[in-house]
C-alpha positions, 0 to 999 in steps of 0.5 A: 509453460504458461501461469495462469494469474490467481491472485487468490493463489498466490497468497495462499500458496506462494511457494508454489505459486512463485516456482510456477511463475518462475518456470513459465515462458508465458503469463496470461490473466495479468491484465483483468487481474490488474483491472480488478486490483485497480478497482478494489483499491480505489473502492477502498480509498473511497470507503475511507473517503466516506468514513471521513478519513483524512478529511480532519485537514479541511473539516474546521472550514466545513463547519462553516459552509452551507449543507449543500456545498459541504455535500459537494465539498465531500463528493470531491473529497471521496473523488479525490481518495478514489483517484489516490487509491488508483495511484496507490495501486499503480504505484505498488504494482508497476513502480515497485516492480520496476525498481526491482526490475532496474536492480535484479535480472528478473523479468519485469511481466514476473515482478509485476505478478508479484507485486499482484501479491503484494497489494491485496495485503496492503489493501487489507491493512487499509481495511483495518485502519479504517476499522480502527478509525471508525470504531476506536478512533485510532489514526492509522499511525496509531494501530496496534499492527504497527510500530506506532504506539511504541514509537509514542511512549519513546518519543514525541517527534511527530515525523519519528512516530509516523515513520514507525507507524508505517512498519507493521505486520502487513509490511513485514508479511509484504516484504517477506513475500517479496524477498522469497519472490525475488530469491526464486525470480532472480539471481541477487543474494538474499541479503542483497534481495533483502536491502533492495526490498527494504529500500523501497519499502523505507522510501515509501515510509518516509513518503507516506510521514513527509506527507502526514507531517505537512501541516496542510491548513497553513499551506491552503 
């Protein structure tokens, strides 16, 4: 049997779409798909480029730079988001798939459809920050989607509020899809399936607030 890839499909209609990957021998449409995927991520991270997301950590020293350096300065700063959106997707696609390939006996072109799945939740979490951002001036740790504004009424400790900003209803809507992916693509116990998803997810949270707990100005 062969699995035609329809990322469009697979969100919509994961159950059949899972129980078709899983029967099929062969996977064709896996490399446009992933092309695609690629470009719409690093178009996002752009976006949030242009809209100046991020770009609080140098925007002090900006003030004080001709017109034209600061229009420069800013083409690398959205140059620079456009690579990050690549390495999101490359990490979100093929990292996490092989770490569910070294921890379960399902096939590594398989968990890499899945994670196809995956990214367009991810990117549309993305797409609301920056609405967020724009519109209400809210940091991402601070969307209501997310566990972020409990986290500031609860404590003070900026790394705490940044790793419960992480946990939203995408994420929760991502790992739920994972863990049905890996009930029908593996072997593993569903609690097992269930720790090894959330390992990853916890070690991606505490990678995204490391990051934003950095004070950058006092390292440049």
């Amino acid at each position: 049997m062969i699995y035609q890839l329809r990322i469009l499909k697979g969100l919509f209609y994961p159950n059949r779409s899972l129980f078709q990957l899983e029967k099929a021998e062969a996977v064709y449409g896996l490399r446009p798909n992933i092309l695609l995927l690629f470009f719409l991520s690093a178009l996002v991270f752009s976006v949030s480029g242009l809209a100046g997301i991020g770009s609080h950590v140098i925007s002090s020293e900006l003030t004080a730079v001709p017109g034209g350096v600061f229009e420069w300065l800013k083409s690398y700063f959205v140059l620079g988001r456009f690579i990050q959106g690549l390495l999101y997707a490359a990490l979100v696609i093929f990292f996490q798939a092989l770490w569910f390939w070294t921890l379960t006996d399902a096939p590594y072109p398989k968990l890499v459809v899945l994670q196809a799945f995956i990214l367009p939740i991810l990117l549309l979490e993305q797409i609301v920050n920056i609405v967020l951002a724009v519109q209400m001036n809210l940091p991402w740790f601070s969307s209501p989607f997310s566990l972020g504004p409990a986290a500031h009424y609860i404590t003070d400790k900026r790394f705490l509020i940044y790793f419960l900003g992480c946990i939203s209803l995408f994420k929760i809507w991502v790992i739920s899809i994972q863990l049905y992916g890996l009930r029908i693509l593996s072997s593993r116990r569903r609690l097992t399936s269930f720790f090894i998803i959330l390992g990853i997810h916890v070690i991606f949270w505490l990678g995204t607030a490391f990051l934003a707990f950095l004070n950058f100005k006092k390292i440049l």
